[in-house]
C-alpha positions in Angstrom: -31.6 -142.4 181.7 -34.5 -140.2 181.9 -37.0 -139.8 179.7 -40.2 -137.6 180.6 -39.5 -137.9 184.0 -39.3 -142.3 183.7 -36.2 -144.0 184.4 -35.9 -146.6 181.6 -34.3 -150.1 182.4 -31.0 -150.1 183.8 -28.9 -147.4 181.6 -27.1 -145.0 184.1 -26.3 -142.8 181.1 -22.5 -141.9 182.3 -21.1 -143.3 179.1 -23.4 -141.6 176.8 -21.0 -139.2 175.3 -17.6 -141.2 175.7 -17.6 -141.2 171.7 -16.6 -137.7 171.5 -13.2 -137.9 173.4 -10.7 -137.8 171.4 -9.2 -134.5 168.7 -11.8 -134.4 165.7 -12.1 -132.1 162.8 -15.0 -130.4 162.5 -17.1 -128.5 159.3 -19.8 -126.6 160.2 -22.8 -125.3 158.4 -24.7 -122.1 159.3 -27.6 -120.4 157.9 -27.1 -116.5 157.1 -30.9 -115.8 157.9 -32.5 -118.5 159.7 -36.8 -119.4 159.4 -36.5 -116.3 156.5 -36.9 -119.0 153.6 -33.3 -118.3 153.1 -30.7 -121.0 151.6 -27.7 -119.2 151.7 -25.3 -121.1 153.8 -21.8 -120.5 155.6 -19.0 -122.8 156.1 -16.5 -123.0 159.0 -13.7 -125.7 159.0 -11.7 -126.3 162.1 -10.9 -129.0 164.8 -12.7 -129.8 168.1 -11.2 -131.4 170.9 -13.1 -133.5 173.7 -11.5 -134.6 176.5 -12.7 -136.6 180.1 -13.5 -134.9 183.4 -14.2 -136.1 187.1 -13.8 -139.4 186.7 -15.7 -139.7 183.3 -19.1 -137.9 185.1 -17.8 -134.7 182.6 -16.2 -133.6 179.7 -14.8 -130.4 177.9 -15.2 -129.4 174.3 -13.0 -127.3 173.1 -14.0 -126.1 169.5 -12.5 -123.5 167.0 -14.0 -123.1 163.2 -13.0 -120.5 161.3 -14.5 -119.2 157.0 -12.0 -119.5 154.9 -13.8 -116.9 152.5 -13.7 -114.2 155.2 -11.6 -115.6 158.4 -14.6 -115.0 160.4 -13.9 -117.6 163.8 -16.4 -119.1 166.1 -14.7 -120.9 169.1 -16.5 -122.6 172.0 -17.0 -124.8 174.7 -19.1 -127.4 175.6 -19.3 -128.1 179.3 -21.1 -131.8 180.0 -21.7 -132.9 183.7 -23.2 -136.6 184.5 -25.7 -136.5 187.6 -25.5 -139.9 188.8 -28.5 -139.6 190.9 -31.0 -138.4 188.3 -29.0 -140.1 185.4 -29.0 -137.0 183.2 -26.5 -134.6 181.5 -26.5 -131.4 181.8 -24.6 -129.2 178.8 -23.4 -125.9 179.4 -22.3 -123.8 176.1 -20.0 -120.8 175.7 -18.7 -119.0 173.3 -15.7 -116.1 172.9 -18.0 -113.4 172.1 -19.7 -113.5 175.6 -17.2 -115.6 177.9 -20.7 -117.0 179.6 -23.2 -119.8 179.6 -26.4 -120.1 179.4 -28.8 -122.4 181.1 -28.0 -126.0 180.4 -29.5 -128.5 178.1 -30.6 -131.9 179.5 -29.3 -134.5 177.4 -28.3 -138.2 177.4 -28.1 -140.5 174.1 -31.0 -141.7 174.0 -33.2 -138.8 174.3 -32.1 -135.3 174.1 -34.1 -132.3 175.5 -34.6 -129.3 172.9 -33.0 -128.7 169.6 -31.2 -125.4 168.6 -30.0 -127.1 165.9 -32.4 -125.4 163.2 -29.6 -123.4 161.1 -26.7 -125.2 161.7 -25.2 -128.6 160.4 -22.2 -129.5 162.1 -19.7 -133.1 161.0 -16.9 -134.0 162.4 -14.3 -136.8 161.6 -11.4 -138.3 164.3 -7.8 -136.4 163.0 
């Protein structure tokens, strides 16, 4: 694993997000008007599935929430790929509005790069 550049101990980091395999529901939590001094909150219920790729160096994230209040939906997927030789993750997110991804994140356990994570809480539990 990588952290600033430093390889730390032996940890190859391939396992790092083995925990998420499996079919999970999922609540989610978004802020209507983010860094406003707003508290008024959203909530999407739904499920999210995570399945292995490659050999374990990837895995898929499916993931579909939708408001009961006004059946507004937000479904994604989370693309993970393991390089073995720099021992990182990179994550790839899409959603259904766009059909595209952006640039990935660099993540591993124990350190992830970046947090876009400001207006949204999101738990999920195994089904």
């Amino acid at each position: 694993m990588r952290i600033n550049g430093r390889i730390l101990d032996n940890h190859d980091g391939q396992h790092d997000f083995d925990f998420l395999i499996g079919d999970w529901n999922a609540q989610l939590k978004r802020l209507l008007r983010p860094l406003t001094g707003s508290t008024d909150w959203v909530e999407f219920k739904g499920i999210t599935n995570c399945r292995p790729i490659w050999g374990g160096r990837g895995n898929i994230d499916e993931f579909t929430v939708e408001n009961s209040s006004d059946g507004a939906k937000i479904e994604g997927l989370t693309i993970r790929l393991y390089d073995p030789q720099t021992q990182e993750w990179s994550l790839y997110w899409a959603n259904n509005k766009t059909g595209t991804t952006g640039l990935p994140r660099k993540a591993g356990l124990l350190a992830a790069e970046g947090n876009s994570s400001i207006a949204m809480y999101l738990t999920v539990r195994r089904l």
